[in-house]
C-alpha positions in Angstrom: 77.9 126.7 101.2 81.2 125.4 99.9 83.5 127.8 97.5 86.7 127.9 95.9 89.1 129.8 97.3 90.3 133.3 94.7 93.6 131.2 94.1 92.7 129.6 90.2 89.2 128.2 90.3 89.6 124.4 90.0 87.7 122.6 86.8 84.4 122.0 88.7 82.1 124.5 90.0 80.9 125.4 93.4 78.6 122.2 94.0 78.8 118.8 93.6 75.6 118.4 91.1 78.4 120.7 89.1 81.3 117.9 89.8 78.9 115.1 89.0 77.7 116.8 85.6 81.4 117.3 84.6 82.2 113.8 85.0 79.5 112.6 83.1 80.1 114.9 80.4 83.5 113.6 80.0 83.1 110.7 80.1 80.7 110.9 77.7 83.3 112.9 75.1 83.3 111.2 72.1 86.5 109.0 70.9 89.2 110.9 69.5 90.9 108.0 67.6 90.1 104.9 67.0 92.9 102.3 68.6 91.6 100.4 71.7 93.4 100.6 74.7 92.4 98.6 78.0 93.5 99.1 81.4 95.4 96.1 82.6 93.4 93.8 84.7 94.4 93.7 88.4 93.5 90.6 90.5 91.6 92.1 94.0 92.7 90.1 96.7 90.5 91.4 99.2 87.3 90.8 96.7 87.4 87.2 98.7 87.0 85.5 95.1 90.2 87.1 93.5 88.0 89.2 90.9 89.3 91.7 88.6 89.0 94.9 89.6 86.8 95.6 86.5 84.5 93.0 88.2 83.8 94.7 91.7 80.2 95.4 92.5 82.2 98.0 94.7 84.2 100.6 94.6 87.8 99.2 94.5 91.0 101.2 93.6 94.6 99.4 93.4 97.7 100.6 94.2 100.4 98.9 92.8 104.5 98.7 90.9 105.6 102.5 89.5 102.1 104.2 90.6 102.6 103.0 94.2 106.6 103.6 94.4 105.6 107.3 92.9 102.2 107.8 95.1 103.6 106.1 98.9 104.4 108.4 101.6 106.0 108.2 104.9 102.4 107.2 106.4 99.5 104.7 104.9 96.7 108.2 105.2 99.3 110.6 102.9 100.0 107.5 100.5 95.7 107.1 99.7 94.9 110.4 99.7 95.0 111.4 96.1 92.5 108.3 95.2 89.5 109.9 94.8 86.9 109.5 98.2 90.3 108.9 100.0 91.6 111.6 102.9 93.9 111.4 105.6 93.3 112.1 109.3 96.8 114.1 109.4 98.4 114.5 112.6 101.6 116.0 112.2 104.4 113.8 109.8 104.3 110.2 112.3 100.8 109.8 111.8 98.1 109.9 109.5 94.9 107.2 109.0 93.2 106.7 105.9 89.1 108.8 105.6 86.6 106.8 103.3 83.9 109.1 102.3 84.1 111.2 105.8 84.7 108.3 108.1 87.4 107.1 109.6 88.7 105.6 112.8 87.2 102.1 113.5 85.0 102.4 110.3 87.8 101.8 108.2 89.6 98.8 108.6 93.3 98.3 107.7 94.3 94.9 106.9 97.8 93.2 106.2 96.8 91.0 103.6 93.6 90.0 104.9 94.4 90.1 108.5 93.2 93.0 110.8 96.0 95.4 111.8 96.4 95.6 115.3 97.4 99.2 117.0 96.3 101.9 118.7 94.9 103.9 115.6 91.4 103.4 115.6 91.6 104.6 119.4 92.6 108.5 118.5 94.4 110.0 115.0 97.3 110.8 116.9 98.1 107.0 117.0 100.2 106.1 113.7 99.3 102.9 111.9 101.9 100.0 112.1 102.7 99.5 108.5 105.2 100.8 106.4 104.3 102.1 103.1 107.3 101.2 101.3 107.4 98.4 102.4 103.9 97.7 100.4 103.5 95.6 97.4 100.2 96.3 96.6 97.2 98.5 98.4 93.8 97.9 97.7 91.1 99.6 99.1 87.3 98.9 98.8 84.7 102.1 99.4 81.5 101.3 101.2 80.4 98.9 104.1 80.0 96.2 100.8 83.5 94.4 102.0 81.1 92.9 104.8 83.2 89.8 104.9 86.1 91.4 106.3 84.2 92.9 109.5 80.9 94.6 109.3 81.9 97.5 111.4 84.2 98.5 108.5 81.0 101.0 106.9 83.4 103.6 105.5 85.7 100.8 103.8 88.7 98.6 103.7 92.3 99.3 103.1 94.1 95.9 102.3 98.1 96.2 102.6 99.7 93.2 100.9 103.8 92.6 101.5 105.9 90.0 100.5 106.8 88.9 104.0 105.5 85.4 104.0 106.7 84.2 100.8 103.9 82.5 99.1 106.3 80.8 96.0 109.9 79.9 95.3 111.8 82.3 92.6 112.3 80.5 89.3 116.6 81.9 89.9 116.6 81.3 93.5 116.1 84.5 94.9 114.5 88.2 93.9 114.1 91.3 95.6 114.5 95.0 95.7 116.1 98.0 97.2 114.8 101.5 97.1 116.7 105.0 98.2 114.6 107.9 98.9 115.5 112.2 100.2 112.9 114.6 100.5 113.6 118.5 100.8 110.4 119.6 103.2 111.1 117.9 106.0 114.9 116.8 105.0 113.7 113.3 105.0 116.0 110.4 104.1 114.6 107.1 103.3 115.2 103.4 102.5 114.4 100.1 101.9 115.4 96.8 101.1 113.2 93.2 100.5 114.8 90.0 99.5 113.5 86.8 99.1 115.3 83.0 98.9 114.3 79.3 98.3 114.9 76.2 97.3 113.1 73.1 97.2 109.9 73.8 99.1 111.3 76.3 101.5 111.4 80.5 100.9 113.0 82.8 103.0 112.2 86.4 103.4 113.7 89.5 104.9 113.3 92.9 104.1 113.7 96.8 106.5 113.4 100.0 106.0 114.3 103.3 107.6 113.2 106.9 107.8 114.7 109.8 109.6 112.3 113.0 108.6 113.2 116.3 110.9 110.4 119.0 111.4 108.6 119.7 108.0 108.4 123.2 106.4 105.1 124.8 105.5 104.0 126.8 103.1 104.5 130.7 102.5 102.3 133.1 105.1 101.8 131.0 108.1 101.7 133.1 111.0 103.4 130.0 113.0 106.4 130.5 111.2 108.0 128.1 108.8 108.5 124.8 110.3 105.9 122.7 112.3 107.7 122.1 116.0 108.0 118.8 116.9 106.6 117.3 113.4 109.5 115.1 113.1 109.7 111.8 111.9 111.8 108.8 112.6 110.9 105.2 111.6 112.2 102.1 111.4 110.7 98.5 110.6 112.5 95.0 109.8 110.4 91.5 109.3 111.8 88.2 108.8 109.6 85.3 107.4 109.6 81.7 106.6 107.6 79.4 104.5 106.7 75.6 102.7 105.8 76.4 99.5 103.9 73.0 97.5 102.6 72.1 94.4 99.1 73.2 96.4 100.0 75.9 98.5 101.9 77.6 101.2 102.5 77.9 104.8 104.4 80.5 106.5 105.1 82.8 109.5 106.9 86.4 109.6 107.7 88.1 113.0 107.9 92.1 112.3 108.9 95.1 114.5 108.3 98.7 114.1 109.9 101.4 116.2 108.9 105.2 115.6 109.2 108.4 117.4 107.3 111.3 116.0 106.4 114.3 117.5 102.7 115.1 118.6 102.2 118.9 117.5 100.2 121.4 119.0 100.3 120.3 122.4 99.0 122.8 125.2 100.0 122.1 128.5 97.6 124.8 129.6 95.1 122.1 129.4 96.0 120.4 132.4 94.0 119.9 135.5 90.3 121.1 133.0 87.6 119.0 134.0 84.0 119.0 133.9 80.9 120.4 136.1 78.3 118.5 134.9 77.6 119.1 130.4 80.5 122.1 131.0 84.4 122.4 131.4 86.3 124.6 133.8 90.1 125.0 133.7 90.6 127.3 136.7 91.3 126.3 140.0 88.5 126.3 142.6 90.4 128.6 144.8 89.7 131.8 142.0 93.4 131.4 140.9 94.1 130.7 137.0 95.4 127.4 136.3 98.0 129.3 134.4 99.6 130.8 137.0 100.5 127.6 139.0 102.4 126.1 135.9 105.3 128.0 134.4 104.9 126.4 131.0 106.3 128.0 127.4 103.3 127.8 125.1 105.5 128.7 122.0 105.6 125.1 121.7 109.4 125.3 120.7 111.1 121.6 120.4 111.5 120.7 123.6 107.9 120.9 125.0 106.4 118.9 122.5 105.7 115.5 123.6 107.6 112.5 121.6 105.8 109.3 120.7 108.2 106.4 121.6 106.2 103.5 119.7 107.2 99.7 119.4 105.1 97.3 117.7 106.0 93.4 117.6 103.8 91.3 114.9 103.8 87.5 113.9 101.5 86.5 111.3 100.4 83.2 110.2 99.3 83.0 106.4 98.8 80.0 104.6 96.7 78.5 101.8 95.7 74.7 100.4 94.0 74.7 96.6 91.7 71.7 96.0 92.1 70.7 100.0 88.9 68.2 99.6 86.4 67.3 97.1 83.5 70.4 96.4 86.2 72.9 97.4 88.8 75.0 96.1 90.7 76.5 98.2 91.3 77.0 101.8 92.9 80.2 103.2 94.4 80.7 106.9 94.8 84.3 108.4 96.3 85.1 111.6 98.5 87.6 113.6 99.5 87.8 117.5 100.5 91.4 118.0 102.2 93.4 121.5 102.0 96.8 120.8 103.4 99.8 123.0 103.5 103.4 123.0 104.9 106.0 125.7 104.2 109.6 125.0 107.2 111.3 126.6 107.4 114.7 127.9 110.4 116.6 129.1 112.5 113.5 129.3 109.7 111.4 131.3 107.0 109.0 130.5 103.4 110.8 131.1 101.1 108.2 129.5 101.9 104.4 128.3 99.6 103.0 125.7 99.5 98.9 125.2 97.6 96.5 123.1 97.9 92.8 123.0 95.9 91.8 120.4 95.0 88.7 118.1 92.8 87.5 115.3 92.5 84.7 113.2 90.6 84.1 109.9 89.4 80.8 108.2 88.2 81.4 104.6 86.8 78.0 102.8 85.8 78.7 98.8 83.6 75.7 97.1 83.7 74.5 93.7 80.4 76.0 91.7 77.1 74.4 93.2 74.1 74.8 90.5 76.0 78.1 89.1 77.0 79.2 92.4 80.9 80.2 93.3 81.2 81.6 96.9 83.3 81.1 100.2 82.4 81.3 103.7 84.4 81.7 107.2 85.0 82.6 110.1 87.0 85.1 112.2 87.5 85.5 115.7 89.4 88.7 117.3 90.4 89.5 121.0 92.0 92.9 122.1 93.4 94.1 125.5 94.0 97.5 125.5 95.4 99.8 128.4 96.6 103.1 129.0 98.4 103.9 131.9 99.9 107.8 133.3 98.5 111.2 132.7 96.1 111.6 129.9 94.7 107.5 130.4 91.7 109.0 129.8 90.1 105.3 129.1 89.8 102.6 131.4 91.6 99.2 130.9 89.5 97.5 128.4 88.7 93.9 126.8 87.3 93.1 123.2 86.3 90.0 122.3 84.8 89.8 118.3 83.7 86.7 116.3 82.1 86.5 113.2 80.9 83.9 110.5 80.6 85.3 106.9 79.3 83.8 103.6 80.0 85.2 99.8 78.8 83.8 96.7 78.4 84.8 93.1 76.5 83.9 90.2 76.8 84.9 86.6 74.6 85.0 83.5 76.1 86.2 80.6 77.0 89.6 81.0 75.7 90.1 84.8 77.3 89.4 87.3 75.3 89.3 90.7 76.9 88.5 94.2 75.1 88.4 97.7 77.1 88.5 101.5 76.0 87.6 104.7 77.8 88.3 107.8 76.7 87.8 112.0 79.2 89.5 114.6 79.1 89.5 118.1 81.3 91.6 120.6 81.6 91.7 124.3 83.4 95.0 125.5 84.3 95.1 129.4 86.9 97.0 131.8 89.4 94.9 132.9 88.5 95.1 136.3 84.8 93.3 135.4 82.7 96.3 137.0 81.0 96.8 133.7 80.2 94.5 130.2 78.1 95.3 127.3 77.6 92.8 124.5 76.2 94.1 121.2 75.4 92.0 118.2 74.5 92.2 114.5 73.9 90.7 111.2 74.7 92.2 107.9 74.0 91.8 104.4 74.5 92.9 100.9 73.4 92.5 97.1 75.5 94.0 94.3 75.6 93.7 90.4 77.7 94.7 87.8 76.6 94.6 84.2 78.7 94.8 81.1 76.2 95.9 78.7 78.5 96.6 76.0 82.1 95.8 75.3 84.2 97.8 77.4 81.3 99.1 79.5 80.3 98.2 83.0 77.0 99.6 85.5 77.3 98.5 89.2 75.1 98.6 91.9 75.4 97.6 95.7 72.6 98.1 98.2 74.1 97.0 101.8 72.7 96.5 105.3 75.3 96.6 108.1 75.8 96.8 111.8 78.2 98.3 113.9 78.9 97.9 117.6 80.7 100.6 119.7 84.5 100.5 120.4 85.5 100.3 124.0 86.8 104.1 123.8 83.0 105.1 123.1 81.9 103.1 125.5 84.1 104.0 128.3 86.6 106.7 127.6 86.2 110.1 130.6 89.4 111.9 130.5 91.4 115.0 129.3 92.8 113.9 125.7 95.4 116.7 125.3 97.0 115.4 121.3 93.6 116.2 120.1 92.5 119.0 122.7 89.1 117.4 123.9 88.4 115.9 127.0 86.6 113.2 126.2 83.5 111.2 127.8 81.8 107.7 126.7 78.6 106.4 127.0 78.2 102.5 128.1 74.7 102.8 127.3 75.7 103.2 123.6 73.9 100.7 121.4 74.8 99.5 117.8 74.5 101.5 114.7 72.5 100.2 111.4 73.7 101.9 107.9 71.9 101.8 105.0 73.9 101.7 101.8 73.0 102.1 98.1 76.5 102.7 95.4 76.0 103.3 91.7 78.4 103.2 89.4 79.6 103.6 85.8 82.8 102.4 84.7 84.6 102.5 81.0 87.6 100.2 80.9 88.9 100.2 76.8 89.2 102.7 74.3 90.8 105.9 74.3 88.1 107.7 76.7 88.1 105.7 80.0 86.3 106.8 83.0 85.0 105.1 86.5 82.0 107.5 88.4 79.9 106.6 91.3 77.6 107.8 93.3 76.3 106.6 97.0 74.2 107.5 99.7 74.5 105.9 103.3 71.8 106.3 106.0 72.7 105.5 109.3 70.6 104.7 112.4 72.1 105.5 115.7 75.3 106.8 114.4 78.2 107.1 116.9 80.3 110.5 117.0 81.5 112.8 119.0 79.1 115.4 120.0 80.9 119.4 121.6 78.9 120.2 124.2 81.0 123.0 125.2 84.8 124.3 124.8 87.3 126.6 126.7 90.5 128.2 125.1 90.1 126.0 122.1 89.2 122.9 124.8 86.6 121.0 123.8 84.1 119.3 125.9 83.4 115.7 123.0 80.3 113.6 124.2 80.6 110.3 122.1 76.0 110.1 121.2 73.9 108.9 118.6 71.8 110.5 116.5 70.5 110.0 112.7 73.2 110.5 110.1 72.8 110.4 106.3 76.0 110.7 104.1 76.0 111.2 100.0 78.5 111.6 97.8 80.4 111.5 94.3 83.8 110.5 93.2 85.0 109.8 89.9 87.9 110.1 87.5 87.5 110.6 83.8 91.0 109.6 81.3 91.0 110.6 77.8 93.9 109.5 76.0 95.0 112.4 73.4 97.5 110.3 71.8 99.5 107.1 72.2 102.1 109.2 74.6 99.5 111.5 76.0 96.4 111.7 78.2 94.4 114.1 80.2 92.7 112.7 83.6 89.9 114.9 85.4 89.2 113.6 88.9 87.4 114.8 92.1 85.1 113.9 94.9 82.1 115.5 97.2 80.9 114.0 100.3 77.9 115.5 102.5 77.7 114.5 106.0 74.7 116.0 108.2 72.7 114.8 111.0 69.2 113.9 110.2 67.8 116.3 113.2 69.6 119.3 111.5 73.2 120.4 111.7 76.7 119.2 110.3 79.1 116.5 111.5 82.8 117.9 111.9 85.9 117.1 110.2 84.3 116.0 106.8 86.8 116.6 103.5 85.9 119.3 101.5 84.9 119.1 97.6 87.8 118.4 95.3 88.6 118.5 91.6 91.6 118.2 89.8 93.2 117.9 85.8 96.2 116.0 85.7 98.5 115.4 82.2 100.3 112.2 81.8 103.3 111.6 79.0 105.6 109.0 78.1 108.3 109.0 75.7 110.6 106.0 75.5 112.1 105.5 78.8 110.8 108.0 80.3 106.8 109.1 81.8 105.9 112.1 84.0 102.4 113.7 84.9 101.9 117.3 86.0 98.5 117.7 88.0 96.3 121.1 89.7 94.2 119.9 92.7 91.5 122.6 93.8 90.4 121.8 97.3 87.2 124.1 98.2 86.2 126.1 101.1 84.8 124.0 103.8 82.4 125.6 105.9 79.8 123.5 106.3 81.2 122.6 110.0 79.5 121.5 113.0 79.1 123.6 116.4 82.2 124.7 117.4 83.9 124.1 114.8 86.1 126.1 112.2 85.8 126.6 108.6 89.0 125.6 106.3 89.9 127.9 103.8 90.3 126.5 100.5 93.6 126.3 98.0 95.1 124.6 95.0 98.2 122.6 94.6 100.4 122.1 91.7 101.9 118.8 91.5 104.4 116.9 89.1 106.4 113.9 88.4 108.7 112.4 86.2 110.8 109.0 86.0 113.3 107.3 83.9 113.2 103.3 84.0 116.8 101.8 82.6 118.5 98.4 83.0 121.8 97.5 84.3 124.2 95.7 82.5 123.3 92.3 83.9 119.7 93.0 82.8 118.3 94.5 86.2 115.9 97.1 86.1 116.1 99.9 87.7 114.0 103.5 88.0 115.0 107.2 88.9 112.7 109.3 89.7 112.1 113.0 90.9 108.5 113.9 92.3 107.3 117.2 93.8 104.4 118.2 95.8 102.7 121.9 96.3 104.9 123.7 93.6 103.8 126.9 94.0 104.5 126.9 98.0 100.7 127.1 99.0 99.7 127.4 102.9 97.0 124.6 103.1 95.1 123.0 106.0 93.4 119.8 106.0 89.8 120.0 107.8 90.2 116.5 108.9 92.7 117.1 111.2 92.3 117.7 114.9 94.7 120.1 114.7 94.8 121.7 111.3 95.7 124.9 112.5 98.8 123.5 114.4 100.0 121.9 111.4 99.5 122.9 108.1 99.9 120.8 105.4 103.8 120.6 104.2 104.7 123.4 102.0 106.8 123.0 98.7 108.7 119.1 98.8 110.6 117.6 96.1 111.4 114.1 96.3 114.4 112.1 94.4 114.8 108.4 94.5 116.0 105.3 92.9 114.7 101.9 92.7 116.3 98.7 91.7 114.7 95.2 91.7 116.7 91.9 90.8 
């Protein structure tokens, strides 16, 4: 059973029946004045029908202006993972991917404005994901398989990044933009960035870069490790230029980006080399009764220089365009495309063990009709092709081609107060090796019904019951090969067939008056559900089978506000998930319980919030696998927002992250006990936008 550490016991209790009865009790408090105050509708531009937020039969949180420039991070994973449901994978400081209610990899899909992100990412969490936080205008992610229409392998979620890189309108002076300046103390990170954006007459122009140059981050008090995390560094740079024909209708435009980044891959063990298996068990000695060991003189204090360096490049041009009222019974028509050539080489001692390449594109069509007998929908279609390689000493898969394609329906229909929606979705995929020895083709349709209904003023109920289908990724189909960032030798299975989830989300939102609060919970049944099963493990080796096997997942997350007065509120927040398989036992790497009370102020120019995050115990693990002990974090922020003296505003701000110092591991990770999570980090920056 999950418990609290001794540190302070968070404000929940040991279960999450306890977290779900504090959420509903709170926000069930009554009113304590009388003022209405409504949250500020944001537009969802991954809703494919630019609902509200308040509208969503989903799920949905929003990221955007001061929250976002106070919550981003140096990767996509650390930026999400105070929303509540939201983890990261965390590998080290270069990369960390985004977990939706205990899934992660390929079931949550990352999307730059619309368009599927194209890296290496889904293929291991030691992959970072191309896109640059602060380089983000707005993040929106979507809980649940629900967000069909954007792929229906995407049963954890969707994680929408939108940028400004394809200007969509001409500024009314010309030109706008914004600069940001950024040092943190943990890992001595410094940090900037810089958009601007031109036009006149029907053309825009865009550029914008950033840069980041973070050394080896500092832990927190007690770690037996000692203080720093080898080979956690950080360095990160990305620039995009973009062009477009802004009309009285719409837009057309194309950006061409590059990323380069080098980032360390902690807790490597060279030791590992030459394991392989006999048969359902691994053997790292040599077959001549000598010990591996003993024919490599490696240093396993993993100081700087033995750690292997991720020398990553990523080039990107999008396409992005859209036509309002293109033809008669229709309302809009959206284009979404990107070509991308990306490259990693994982470097050791100077020399390149293991190259990692994807060429990649997709392209989505999205065509929205006027209202037909109360009906207001869109359908599409999206096609995807990936050639992905890896080449040297841990290619431990194959040369592999994916080929997707998908058509996709959405429509809506209100009645009053209710609004009900319905999606529709058929995918196919052919995976083969490049050589041609070996092609499976999987195929499924999806579906979905959701409502919400605002039964009083202020109030909202939602529920979402989704079907959807999954096919394997070429790495469970084919990987066989020591993996040595994640310590597993892995092994696919081309026999693999497609998983089938069963969804069901309720929710309860308030949106005005003083108490505000947004609970759901879900449960998702999955048939067949891919993962990778230990069968055995050596010296902290791990034998990882990719199999199937019944999975149900249930869960809560919520957040409760209650505004004290006009310059103070009090938020409590948390989340639970429980992932087992149906024929007994736990699946590994699911987030513990969390709970946390966070006070926000304002006064004038200036607004700060102070926040304790409980994180429980997790040892409900899976063979072979660890328990995480659990901690608490004290976290605060503060900002001042001013204006120049031509009118320009600007904001300083000062944000700091585990106060009190606290050693912490996150059981998500691969290699938690490698790297803790960063110890005490205080941030400073400085925004400007003109």
């Amino acid at each position: 059973m999950n418990s609290f550490a001794s540190s302070p016991r968070a404000p929940g209790a040991r279960h999450p029946l306890a977290l779900a009865v504090l959420l509903s009790l709170a926000g069930a408090a009554p009113v304590w004045a009388q003022a209405e105050a409504s949250l500020p509708e944001v537009t969802v531009s991954s809703s494919g029908l630019q609902l509200g937020a308040s509208e969503m039969t989903q799920p949905v949180s929003v990221l955007e202006g001061d929250e976002l420039v106070r919550r981003r991070e140096a990767t996509l994973g650390e930026t999400l993972e105070g929303e509540p449901g939201i983890t990261g994978s965390h590998f080290g400081a270069g990369a960390s991917r985004p977990v939706i209610r205990g899934m992660d990899g390929a079931r949550v899909r990352v999307l730059s404005d619309g368009s599927q992100l194209q890296d290496a990412s889904t293929v291991s969490p030691d992959h970072a994901v191309v896109s640059e936080p602060m380089l983000a205008t707005q993040v929106e992610v979507l809980r649940g398989p629900s967000a069909l229409v954007y792929g229906a392998g995407a049963v954890g979620g969707v994680v929408n990044v939108l940028d400004g890189k394809v200007p969509t309108a001409i500024p009314q002076k010309g030109y706008e933009g914004s600069a940001e300046l950024r040092a943190g103390s943990a890992a001595r990170e410094k940090a900037g960035a810089v958009a601007l954006t031109g036009g006149a007459g029907n053309v825009a122009v865009h550029v914008e870069a950033a840069g980041r140059d973070a050394g080896d981050y500092r832990v927190g008090s007690g770690w037996a490790g000692g203080s720093r995390v080898p080979g956690s560094f950080n360095r990160t740079d990305a620039g995009s230029v973009g062009l477009s024909w802004v009309g009285s209708r719409g837009y057309l435009g194309m950006a061409l980006t590059r990323q380069n980044a080098k980032y360390g891959l902690p807790g490597h063990n060279h030791g590992f080399e030459g394991c392989h298996t006999h048969g359902d068990h691994l053997h790292c000695g040599s077959h001549d009764g000598h010990d591996h060991d003993d024919d490599h003189d490696h240093d396993h204090d993993h100081d700087h220089g033995d750690v292997p360096v991720v020398d990553l490049r990523s080039e990107r041009m999008d396409v992005r365009g859209e036509l309002r009222d293109p033809f008669a019974g229709f309302t809009a028509l959206r284009l979404r495309g990107g070509v991308t050539d990306y490259r990693h080489d994982e470097v050791e001692d100077g020399a390149v063990s293991t190259t990692f390449r994807n060429k990649a594109h997709d392209l989505r069509v999205e065509l929205q009709h006027a209202p037909v007998a109360g009906l207001r929908g869109m359908f599409g279609v999206q096609t995807a092709q990936r050639k992905f390689s890896a080449v040297g000493e841990e290619a431990y898969v194959e040369p592999t081609l994916t080929r997707q394609w998908g058509v996709f329906m959405l429509e809506e229909y209100r009645i009053g107060n209710l609004r009900l929606e319905g999606a529709l979705r058929h995918d196919r995929q052919t995976a083969e090796l490049e050589d041609g020895t070996d092609r499976r083709r999987h195929g499924g349709t999806s579906a979905s019904l959701g409502a919400v209904w605002r039964f009083v003023p202020g109030y909202a109920a939602g529920i979402s019951l989704t079907r959807a289908s999954r096919a394997p990724t070429a790495e469970e189909l084919y990987a066989r090969g020591l993996h040595m960032a994640t310590s597993t030798y892995e092994r696919g299975d081309a026999g693999l067939r497609a998983e089938s989830s069963r969804n069901i989300d309720l929710s309860l939102r308030k949106t005005s008056g003083d108490t505000t609060f947004d609970v759901t919970v879900f449960r998702n049944r999955i048939r067949d559900y891919i993962y990778g099963r230990t069968l055995d493990e050596v010296d902290g080796l791990q034998l990882l089978q990719y199999a199937q096997a019944d999975a149900t997942f249930t869960g809560i997350e919520g957040r409760v506000r209650q505004r004290i007065t006009p310059r103070l509120g009090v938020t409590l927040f948390g989340d639970s998930v429980r992932a087992r398989l149906d024929g007994g036992g736990m699946l590994p790497r699911i987030a513990p319980m969390r709970a946390g009370l966070r006070l926000d102020a304002n006064w004038q120019a200036w607004e700060g919030q102070v926040e304790w995050v409980q994180v429980a115990r997790q040892d409900r693990v899976a063979q072979f696998e660890t328990a995480t002990p659990g901690y608490g974090m004290l976290n605060m922020g503060v900002a001042y927002n001013g204006r120049t003296g031509g009118g320009m505003p600007w904001q300083l701000y000062l944000k700091a992250r585990n106060l009190t110092d606290r050693l912490a591991y996150a059981h998500t990770s691969f290699i938690k006990d490698a790297a803790p999570l960063a110890g005490r980090n205080v941030t400073l920056g400085v925004r400007v936008s003109f």
